[in-house]
N, C-alpha and C positions, 0 to 999 in steps of 0.2 A: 203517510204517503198513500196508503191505500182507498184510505177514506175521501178519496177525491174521485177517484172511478166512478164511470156509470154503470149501471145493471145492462145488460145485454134488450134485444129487444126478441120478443117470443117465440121467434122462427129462426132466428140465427144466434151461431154462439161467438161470434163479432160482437164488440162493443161500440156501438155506432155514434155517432155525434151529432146526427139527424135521424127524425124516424124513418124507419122502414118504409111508411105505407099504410093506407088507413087499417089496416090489420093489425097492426104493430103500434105501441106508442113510446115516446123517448119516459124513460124512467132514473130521478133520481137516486142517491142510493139514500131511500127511506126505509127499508125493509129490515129486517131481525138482524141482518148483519153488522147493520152500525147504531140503531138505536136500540141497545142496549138495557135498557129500562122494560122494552116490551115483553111482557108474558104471555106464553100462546096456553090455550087451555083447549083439552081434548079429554072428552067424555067419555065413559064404560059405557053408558047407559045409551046411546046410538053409535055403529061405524061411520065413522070417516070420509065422506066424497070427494071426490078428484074437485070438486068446484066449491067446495067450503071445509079442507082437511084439515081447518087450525079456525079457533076463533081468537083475534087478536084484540086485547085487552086497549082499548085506546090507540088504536090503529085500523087502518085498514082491511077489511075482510077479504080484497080480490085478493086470485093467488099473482104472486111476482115471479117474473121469467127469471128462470136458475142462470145463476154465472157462467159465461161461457168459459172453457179452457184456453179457445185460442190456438193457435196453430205453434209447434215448433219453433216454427219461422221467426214468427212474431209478424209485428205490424205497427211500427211506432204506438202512439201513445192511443189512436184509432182502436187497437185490438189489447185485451188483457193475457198476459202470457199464464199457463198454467202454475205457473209457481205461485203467482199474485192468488189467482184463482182459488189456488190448494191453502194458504192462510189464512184468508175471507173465512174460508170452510172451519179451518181450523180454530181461528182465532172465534167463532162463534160458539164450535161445538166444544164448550169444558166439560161434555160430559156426554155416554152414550145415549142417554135418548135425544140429547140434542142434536147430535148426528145422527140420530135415523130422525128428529122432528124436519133438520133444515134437508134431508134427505128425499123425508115424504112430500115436504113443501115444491122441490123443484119436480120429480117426477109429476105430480099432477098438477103445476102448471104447464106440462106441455102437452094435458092430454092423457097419461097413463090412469088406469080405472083402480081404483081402489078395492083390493078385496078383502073378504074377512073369512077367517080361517071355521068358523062356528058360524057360517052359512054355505050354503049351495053355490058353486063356481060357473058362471057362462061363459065360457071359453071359445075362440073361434082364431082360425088363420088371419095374422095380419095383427090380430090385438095386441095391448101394449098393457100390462097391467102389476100390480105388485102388494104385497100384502106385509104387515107389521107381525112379530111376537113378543109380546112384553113390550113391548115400546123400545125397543133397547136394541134388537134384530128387524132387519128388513131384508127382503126378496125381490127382487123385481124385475119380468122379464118380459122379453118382444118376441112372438110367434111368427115366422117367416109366413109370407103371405101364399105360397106355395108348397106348405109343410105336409108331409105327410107323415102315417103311424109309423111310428117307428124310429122317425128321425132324431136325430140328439138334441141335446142342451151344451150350448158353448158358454160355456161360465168364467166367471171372474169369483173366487171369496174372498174376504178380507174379514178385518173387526176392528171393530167400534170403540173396545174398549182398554185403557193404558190403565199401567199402574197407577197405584195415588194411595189417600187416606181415605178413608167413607166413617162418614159418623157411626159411632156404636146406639143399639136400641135406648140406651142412657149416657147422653154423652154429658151429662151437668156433672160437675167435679170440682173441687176449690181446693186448690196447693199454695200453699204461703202467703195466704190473702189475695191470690191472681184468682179469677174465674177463667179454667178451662177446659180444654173440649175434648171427652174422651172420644180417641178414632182404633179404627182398626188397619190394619196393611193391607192393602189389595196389590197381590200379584207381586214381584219382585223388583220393585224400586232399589232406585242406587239415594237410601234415606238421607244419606248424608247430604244431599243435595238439596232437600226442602227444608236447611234452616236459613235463618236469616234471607226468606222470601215474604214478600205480600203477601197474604193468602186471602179465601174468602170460601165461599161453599155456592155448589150448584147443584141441579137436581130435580127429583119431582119429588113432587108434595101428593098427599089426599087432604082432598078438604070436602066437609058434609056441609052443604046448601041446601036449603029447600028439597030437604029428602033426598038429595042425589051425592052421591059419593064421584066426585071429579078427581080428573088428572090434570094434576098443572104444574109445567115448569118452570123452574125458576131459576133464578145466576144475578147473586150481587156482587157487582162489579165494585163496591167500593174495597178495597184492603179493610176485612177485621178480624185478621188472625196473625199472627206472626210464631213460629217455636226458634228462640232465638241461642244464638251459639254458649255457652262458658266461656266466660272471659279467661285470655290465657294467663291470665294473674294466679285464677283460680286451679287451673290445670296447666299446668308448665309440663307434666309428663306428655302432653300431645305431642309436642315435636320428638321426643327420643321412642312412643310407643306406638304414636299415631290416633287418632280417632276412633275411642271406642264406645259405642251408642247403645243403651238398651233401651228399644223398641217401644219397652213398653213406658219405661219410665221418663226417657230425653226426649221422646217422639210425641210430645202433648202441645200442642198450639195454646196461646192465652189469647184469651177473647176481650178480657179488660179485668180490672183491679178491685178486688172486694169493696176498696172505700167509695166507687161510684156504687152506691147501695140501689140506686133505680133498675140496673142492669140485672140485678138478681132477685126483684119482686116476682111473686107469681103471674105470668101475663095474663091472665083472666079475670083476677082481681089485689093486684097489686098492693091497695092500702092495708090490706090485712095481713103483710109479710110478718111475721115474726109474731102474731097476737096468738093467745094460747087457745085456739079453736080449733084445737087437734090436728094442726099440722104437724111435718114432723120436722125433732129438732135436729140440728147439724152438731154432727159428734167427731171429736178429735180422733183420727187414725193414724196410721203407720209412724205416729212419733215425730222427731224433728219439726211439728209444729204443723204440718200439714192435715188439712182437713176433708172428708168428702161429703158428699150428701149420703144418706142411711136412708134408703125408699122403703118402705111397704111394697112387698106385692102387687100391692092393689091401687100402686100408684099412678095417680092419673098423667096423661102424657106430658101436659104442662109440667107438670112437677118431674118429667126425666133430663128434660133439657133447660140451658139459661132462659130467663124471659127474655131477656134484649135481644137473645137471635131468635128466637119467635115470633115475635113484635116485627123486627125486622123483614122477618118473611112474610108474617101476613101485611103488612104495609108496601112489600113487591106485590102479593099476590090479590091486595085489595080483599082481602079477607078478615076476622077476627081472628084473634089468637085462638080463641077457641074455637074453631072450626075446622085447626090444621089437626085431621087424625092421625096423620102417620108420615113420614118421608122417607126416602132413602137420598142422602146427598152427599155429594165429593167435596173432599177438599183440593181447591182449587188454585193453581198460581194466577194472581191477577195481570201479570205484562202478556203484553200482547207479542206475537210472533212479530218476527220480521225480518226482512232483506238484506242482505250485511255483507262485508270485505271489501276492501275497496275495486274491487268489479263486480260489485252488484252479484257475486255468483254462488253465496250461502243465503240457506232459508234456518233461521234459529228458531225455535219455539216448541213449545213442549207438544205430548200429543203425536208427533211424529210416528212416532209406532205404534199402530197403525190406522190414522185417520188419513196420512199420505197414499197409502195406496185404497182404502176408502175412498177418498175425493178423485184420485184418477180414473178407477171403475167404474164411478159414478157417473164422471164428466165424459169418459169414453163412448156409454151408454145411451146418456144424451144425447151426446153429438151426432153420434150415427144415426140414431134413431127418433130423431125431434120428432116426427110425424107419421103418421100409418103406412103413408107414399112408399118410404125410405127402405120396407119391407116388404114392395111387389116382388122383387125378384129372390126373396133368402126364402133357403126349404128348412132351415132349423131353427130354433130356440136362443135366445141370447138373453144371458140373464146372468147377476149380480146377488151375491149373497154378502152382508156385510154382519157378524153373528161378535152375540157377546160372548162376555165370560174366556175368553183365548188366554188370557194374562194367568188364570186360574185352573188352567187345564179342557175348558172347553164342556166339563159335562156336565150340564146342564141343560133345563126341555129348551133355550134360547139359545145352547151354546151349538158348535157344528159340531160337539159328541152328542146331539140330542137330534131328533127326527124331523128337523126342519127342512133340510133338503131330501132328506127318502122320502116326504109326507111331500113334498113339491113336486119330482120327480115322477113319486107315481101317481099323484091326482090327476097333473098337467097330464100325462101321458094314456092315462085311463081317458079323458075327458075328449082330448082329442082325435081318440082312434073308437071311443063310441062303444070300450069296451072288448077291444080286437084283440084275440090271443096270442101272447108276446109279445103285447106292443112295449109295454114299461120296459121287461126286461130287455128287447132290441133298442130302446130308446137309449136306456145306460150303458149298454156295450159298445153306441154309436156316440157318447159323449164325451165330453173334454173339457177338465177343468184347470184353472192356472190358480194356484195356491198364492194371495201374493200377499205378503210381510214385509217390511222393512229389511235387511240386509247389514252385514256389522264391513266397513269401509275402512281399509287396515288404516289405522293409528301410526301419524309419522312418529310419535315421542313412545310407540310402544309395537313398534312392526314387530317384534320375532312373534308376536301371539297371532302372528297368521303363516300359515303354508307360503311359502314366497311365490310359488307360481299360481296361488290361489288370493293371491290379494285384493279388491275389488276398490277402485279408484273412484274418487268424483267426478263428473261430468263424462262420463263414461259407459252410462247405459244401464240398462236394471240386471242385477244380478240372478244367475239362475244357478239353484243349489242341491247341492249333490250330497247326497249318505248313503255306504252300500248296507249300513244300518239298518235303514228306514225310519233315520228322524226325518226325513225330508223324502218325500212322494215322486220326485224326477229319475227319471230314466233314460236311455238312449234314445227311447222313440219319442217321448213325449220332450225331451229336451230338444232334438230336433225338429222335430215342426215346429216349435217355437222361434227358434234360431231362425227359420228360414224364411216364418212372416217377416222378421225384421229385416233380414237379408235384402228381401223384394222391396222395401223403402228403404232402404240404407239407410236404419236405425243399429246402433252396436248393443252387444248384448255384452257379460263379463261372466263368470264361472267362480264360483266357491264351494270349497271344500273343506274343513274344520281340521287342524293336525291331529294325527295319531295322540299326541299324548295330551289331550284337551276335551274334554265332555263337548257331546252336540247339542244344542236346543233344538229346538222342534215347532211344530205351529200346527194350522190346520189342515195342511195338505196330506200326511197320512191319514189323519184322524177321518177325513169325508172320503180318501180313498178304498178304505179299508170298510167305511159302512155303507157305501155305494157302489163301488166297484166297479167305477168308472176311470178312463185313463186320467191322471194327473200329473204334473210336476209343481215345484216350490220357484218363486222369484221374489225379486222386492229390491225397490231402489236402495244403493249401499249412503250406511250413515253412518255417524259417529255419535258418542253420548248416550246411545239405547238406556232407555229407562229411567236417564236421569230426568231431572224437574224441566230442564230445557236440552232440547237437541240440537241435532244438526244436520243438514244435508246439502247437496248442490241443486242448486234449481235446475241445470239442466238434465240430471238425473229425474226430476221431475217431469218436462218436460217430454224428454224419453218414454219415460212409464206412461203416462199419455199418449202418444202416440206408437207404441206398442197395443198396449191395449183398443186402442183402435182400429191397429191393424188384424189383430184376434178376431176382431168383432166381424169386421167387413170381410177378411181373406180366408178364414180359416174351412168356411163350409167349402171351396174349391180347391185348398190344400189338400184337407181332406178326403177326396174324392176316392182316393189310391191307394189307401194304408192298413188294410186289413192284412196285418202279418200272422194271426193265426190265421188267417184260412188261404197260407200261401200252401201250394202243393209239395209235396215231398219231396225233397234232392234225389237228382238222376245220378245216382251213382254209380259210374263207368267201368269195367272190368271185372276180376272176378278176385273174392279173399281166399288165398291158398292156405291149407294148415302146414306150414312147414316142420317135418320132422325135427324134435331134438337131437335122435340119436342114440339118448340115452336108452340102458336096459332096465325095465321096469319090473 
């Protein structure tokens, strides 16, 4: 269904049916989103331009105008509604740098300047601009065109990055004549969910060219993995004990079967598999007939992983096998999200936590801010942090326990006040962040595991979440001004609270609260399935979150106006405190 839409045209986030105007041109959908096969490649060895920030391997070099979200409203088949938009996103990015690659792709097609964090920053009111870490973390923010020292940053954060499997530094391994693929856990998946899936693997590669050490991404779309269930022939206790998985041992995908022997030549030079010129030999382990590979140290990369997914990836990446030095990649479900219940009103797909409130931030972002114009009249900062690593605790130099937004905060702030005394620190004491994650949306087949008056419904608005803990960053104040942008558009909001006798999770709204020290609260559209292989949510919850977040963007600097509650004046307190005798003899 999706795959039928057009790309929006460059100035507007309508999906139009004719073009604009010679400024604008009608676009099919040819770009990264559906054809599939295309790998972008992006080099260490120069930064990134807003007018060439991807080279596209047999495709086209212009950049393509980002998806528009689309209004609430909707607009028959004329406009794309945010949900459609939000699986586009989704369904492209299996992996975090590809959410920040199709991320950096739409900001500098409308315009925003590409920075780089290992050079000097030219900053000015009005500019639009945004910078990468690790590939994997993006930044991106609009300076009011009326900004002065001092003024805040109105933010959105999110991440990039879900649970899954990621290959181990040696994933080559052979169990009972299968070829497969040692992984490691990332983050706390619901594991039982990724058997009997499709799988495939995505990711970036290094590959050495012509003396230059490149970044290139990659995602085979074909299914070549599967880690498939125990027959209950063979486990008949599942049903009286239930499902019980070790990790290390049930959680192994197979990649193909010892007897295809071309699969497990070395990819470099393949005819000399097994001849005695000191390779090494494969030696019988753990018993029961299973075998693994026995490396050297000194074992070259080819020989950590199969050759057939080597091959494989350099035949995506138009490279030789031997030129891929290094990767880091997911393992991947290959079905695509999509639109489901018979009113059209669930989005399924995996990813959901949290590339949905990534893609609405995003699209928020956009929308407001397509062009320089858009920022004659704002005096603050508007700006998007979308940071890995969350799934794993956050601390790392890409994660939001790492100095990505302090090292934003105070450059921007330095830069534009010219070095003015207090301007950073009045800048963060004038700012405001909205923490936003996914959200857990009570379960009809399992409601007592929510608070009943804290239950958070589908099509019902984004969730805003409470702990007097401090797993969650919201407060009375900062909960309110949120509640109230929405108010002013008669958008609904919904309230979560974790029961007393239930552990809380937590995300990145304490974690950036607590190292900046700037107001925040916690939100995120509510959903179901968190962390399994595939989710769920309501699309108008999506649509919500979108248009909330637009509202932040556009209202908040005039909300704001008023709300300085530490520097309200002292209570007038009336009358006088008498010490009324006891009586007693002391």
């Amino acid at each position: 269904m999706l795959a039928q839409l057009q790309r929006p045209c460059h100035s507007h986030s309508i999906l139009h049916s004719a073009p604009c105007g010679p400024a604008t041109r009608r676009l099919s959908l040819q770009g990264p989103l559906c054809d599939r096969r295309t790998q972008r490649l992006i080099r260490f060895s120069s930064p990134v331009q807003a007018s060439s920030s991807v080279t596209l391997q047999g495709a086209s070099t212009k950049p393509v105008a980002p998806d528009g979200a689309g209004s609430a409203s909707g607009n028959g088949a004329s406009q794309m509604s945010a949900a459609e938009g939000c699986l586009r996103f989704i369904n492209y990015a299996w992996t975090q740098f590809h959410a920040v690659e199709e991320a950096s792709r739409r900001l500098a097609s409308v315009g925003f300047q590409k920075l780089s964090e290992k050079q000097e920053w030219k900053l000015q009111p009005g500019g639009r601009y945004y910078f990468t870490r690790n590939l994997s973390t993006i930044v991106a923010f609009a300076v009011g065109a009326k900004y002065q020292p001092g003024n805040g940053l109105h933010m959105i954060g999110a991440h990039t990055d879900s649970p899954c499997l990621k290959l181990k530094p040696v994933s080559k391994s052979i169990k009972s004549n299968y070829l497969t693929v040692n992984c490691e856990t990332y983050g706390g998946g619901l594991w039982h969910t990724w058997f009997d899936r499709d799988l495939s693997v995505a990711g970036r590669v290094l590959v050495q060219q012509g003396g230059k050490l490149q970044h290139k991404l990659v995602k085979i779309e074909k299914p070549i993995m599967r880690i498939p269930m125990l027959a209950i022939h063979l486990n008949r206790d599942i049903l009286s004990e239930g499902f019980k998985m070790n990790k290390q041992t049930h959680l192994v995908p197979i990649l193909a079967s010892a007897v295809k022997k071309a699969a497990n030549k070395p990819a470099a030079n393949a005819e000399n598999n097994g001849s005695a010129d000191g390779q090494t030999k494969r030696q019988k382990v753990d018993g029961a007939g299973d075998a693994a590979d026995q490396l050297p140290t000194t074992a070259k990369f080819e020989d950590k992983h199969h050759s057939g997914l080597l091959k494989m990836l350099a035949d995506q990446l138009q490279c030789s096998p031997a030129d891929i030095v290094d990767f880091e990649l997911n393992v991947c479900d290959t079905q695509d999200g999509v639109i489901g219940g018979i009113e059209n009103e669930f989005m399924f797909t995996g990813r959901l936590d949290n590339l949905g409130m990534s893609y609405c931030s995003l699209a928020a972002l956009l929308d407001c801010y397509p062009t320089e114009a858009h920022l004659a009249d704002e005096s603050a900062i508007k700006a998007i942090a979308l940071f890995d690593h969350e799934e794993v605790g956050s601390a790392s130099a890409q994660g939001a326990g790492g100095p990505v937004m302090h090292d934003t905060i105070h450059r921007v702030a330095n830069i534009l006040s010219k070095g003015q005394e207090g301007a950073v620190q009045r800048a963060i004491q004038n700012s405001f962040l909205v923490s936003a994650d996914m959200a857990h949306a009570v379960h009809p087949n399992y409601s007592d595991k929510h608070d009943a008056e804290h239950a958070p419904l589908f099509q019902k608005g984004i969730v805003i979440k409470h702990n007097q803990n401090q797993k969650y960053a919201t407060n009375a104040v900062t909960a309110t001004l949120f509640r109230e942008l929405a108010h002013k558009r008669g958008i609904p909001t919904q309230e979560f609270s974790i029961r007393n006798d239930m552990l809380c999770g937590s995300t990145i709204g304490p974690i950036l609260a607590s190292g900046i020290g700037c107001r925040t609260l916690d939100v995120g559209a509510p959903q179901l399935s968190m962390h399994s292989i595939r989710e769920m949510c309501g699309t108008k919850d999506i649509e919500y979150s979108y248009e909330h977040f637009k509202a932040f963007f556009q209202d908040f600097t005039a909300l704001d106006t008023n709300t300085d509650f530490d520097g309200l004046s002292p209570p007038n307190i009336q009358g006088t405190m008498i010490d009324t005798p006891c009586n007693h003899v002391h």
